[in-house]
N, CA, C and O of each residue as an XYZ file, in Angstrom:
288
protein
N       7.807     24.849     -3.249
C       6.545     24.322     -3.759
C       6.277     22.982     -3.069
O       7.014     22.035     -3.342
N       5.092     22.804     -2.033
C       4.572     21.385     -2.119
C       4.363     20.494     -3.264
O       3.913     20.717     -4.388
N       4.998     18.944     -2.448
C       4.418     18.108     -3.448
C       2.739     17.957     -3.472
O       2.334     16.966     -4.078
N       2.022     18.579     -3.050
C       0.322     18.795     -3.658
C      -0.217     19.628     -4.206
O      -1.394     19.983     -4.155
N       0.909     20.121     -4.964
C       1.179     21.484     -6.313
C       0.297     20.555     -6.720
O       0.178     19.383     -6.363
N      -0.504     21.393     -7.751
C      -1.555     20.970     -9.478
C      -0.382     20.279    -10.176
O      -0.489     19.070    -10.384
N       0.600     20.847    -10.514
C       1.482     20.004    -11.401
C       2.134     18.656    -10.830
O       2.502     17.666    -11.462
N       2.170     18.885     -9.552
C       2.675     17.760     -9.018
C       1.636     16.748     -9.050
O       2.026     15.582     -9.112
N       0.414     16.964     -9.022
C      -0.738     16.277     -9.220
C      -0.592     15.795    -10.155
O      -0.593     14.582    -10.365
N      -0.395     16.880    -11.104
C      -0.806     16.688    -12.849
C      -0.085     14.760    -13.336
O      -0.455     13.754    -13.941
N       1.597     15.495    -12.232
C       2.199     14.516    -12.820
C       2.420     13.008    -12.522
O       3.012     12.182    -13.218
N       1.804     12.844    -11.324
C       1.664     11.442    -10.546
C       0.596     11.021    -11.246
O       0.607      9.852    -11.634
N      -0.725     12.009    -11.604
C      -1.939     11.289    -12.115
C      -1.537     10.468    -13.726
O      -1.918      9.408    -14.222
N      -0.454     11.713    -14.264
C       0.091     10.879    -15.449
C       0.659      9.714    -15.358
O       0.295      8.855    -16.162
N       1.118      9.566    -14.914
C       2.231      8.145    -14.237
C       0.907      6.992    -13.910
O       0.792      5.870    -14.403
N       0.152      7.544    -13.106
C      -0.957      6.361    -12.973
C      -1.244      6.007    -14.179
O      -0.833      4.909    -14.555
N      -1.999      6.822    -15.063
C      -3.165      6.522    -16.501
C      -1.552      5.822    -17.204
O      -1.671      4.611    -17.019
N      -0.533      6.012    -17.715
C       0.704      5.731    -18.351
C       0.332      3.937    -17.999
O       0.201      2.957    -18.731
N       0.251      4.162    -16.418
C       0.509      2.218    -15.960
C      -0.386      1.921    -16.465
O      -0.203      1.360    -17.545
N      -2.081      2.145    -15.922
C      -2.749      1.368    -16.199
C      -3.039      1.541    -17.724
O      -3.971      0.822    -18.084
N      -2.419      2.402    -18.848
C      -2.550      1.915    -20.323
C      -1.774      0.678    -20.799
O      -2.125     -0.258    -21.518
N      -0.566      0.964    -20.154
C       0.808      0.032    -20.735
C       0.081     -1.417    -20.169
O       0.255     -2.299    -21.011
N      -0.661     -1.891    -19.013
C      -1.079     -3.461    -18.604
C      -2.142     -3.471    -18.860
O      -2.630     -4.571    -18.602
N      -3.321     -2.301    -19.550
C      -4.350     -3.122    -19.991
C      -4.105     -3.180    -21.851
O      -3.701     -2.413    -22.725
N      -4.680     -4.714    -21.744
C      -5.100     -5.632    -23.274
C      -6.137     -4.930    -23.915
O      -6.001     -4.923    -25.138
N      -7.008     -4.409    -23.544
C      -8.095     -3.774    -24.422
C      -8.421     -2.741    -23.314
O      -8.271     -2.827    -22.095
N      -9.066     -1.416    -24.332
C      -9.640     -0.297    -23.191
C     -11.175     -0.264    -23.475
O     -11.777     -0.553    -24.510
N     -11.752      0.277    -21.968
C     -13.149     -0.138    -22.320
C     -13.533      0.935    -22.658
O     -13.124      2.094    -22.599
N     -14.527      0.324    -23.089
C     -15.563      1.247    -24.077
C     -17.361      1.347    -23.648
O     -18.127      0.408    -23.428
N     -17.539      2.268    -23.641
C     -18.944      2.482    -23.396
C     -19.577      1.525    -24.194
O     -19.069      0.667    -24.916
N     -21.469      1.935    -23.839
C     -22.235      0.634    -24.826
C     -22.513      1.663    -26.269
O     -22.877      0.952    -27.205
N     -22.476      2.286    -26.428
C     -22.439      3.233    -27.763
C     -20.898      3.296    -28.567
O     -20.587      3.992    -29.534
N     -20.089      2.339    -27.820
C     -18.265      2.023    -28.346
C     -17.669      2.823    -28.334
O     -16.528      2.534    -28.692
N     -17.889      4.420    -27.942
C     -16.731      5.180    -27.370
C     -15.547      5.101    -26.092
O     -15.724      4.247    -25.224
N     -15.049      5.477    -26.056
C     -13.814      5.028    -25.256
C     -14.194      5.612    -23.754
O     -14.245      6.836    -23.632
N     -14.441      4.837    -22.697
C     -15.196      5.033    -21.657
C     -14.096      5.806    -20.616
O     -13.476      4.997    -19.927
N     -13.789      7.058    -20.411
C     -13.177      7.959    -20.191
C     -13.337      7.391    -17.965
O     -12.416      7.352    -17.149
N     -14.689      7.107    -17.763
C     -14.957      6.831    -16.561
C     -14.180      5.985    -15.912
O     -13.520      6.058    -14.875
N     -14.472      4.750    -17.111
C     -13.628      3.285    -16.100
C     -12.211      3.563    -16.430
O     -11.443      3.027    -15.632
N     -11.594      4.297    -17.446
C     -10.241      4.383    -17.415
C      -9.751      5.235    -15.906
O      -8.961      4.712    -15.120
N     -10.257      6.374    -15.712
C      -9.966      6.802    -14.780
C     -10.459      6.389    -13.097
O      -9.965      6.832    -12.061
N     -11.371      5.590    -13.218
C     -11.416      4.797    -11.954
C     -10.475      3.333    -12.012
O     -10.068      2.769    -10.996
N     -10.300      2.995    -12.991
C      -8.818      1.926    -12.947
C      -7.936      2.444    -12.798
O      -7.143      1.638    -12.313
N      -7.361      3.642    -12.938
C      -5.941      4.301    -12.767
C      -5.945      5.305    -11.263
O      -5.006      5.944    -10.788
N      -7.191      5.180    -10.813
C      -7.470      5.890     -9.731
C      -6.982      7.604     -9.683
O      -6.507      8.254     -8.752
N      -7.188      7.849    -10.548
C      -7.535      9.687    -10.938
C      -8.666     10.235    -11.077
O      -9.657      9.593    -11.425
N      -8.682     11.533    -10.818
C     -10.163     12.522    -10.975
C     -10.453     12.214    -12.522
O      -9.417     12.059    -13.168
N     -11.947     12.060    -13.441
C     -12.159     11.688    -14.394
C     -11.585     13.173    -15.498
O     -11.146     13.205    -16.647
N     -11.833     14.142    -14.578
C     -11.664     15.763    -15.062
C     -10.542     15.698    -15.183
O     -10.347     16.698    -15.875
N      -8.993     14.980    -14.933
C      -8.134     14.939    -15.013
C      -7.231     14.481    -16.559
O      -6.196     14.927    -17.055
N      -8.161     13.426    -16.976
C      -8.540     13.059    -18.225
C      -8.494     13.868    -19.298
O      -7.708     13.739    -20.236
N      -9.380     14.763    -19.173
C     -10.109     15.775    -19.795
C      -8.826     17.373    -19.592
O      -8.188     17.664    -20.604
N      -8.633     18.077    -18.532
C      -8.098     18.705    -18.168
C      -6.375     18.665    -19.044
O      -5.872     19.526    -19.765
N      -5.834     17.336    -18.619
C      -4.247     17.329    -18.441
C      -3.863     16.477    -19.658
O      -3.954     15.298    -19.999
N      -3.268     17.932    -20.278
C      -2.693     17.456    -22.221
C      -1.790     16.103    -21.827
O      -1.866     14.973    -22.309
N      -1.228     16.431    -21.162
C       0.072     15.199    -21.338
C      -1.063     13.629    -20.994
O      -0.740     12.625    -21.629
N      -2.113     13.522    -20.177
C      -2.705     12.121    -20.278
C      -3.878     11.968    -20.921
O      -4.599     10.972    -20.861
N      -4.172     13.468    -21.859
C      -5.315     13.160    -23.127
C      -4.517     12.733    -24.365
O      -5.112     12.033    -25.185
N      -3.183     13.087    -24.610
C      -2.187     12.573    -25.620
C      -1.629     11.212    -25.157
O      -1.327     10.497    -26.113
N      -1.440     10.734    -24.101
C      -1.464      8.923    -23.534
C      -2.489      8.973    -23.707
O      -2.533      9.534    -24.802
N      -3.674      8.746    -23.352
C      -4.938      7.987    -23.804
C      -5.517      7.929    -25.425
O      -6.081      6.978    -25.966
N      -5.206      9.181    -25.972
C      -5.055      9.164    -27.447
C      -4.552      8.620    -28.247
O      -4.908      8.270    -29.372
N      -2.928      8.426    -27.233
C      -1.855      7.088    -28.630
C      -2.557      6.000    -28.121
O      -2.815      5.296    -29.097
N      -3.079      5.400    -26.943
C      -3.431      3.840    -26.435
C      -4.699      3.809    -27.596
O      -4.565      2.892    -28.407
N      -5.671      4.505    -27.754
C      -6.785      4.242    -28.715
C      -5.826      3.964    -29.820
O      -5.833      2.767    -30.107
N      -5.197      4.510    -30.368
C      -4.273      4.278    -31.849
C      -4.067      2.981    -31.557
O      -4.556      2.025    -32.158
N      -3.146      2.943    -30.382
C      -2.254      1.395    -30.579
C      -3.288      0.146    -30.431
O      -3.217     -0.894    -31.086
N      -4.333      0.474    -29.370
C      -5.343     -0.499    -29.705
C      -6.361     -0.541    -30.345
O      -7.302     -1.277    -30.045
N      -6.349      0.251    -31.348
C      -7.361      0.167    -32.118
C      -8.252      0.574    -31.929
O      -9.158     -0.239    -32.116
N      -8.541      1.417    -31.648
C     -10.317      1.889    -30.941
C     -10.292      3.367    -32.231
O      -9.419      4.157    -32.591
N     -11.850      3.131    -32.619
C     -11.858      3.926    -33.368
C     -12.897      5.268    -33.216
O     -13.152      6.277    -33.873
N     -13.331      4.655    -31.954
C     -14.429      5.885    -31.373
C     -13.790      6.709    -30.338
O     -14.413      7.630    -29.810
């Protein structure tokens, strides 16, 4: 299997969104205060569909809303 398997994807893109949750202080939020799915994934430099797509970094982005509080 190449390392440019989907899973191998899957799992570097996790590792990105993981960093950039653990060093950011607050996550942004759209102007309607939902949790802005866009700039997270252009700060972590992943496909936004990746987000959306891959359980293991919709369950990291899910506990970071918990831990920081975001309620949208």
């Amino acid at each position: 299997m190449s390392n440019n398997s989907g899973k191998a994807r899957g799992k570097e893109y996790l590792g990105r969104v993981q960093e950039y949750l653990a060093r950011a202080d607050v996550l942004p939020l759209s102007a309607d205060g939902t949790l802005n799915i866009t700039a997270i994934a252009a700060a972590a430099g992943v496909p936004k569909q990746s987000i959306y797509k891959n359980p293991g970094i919709r369950e990291a982005v899910d506990r970071a809303k918990v831990e920081k509080g975001v309620t949208s």
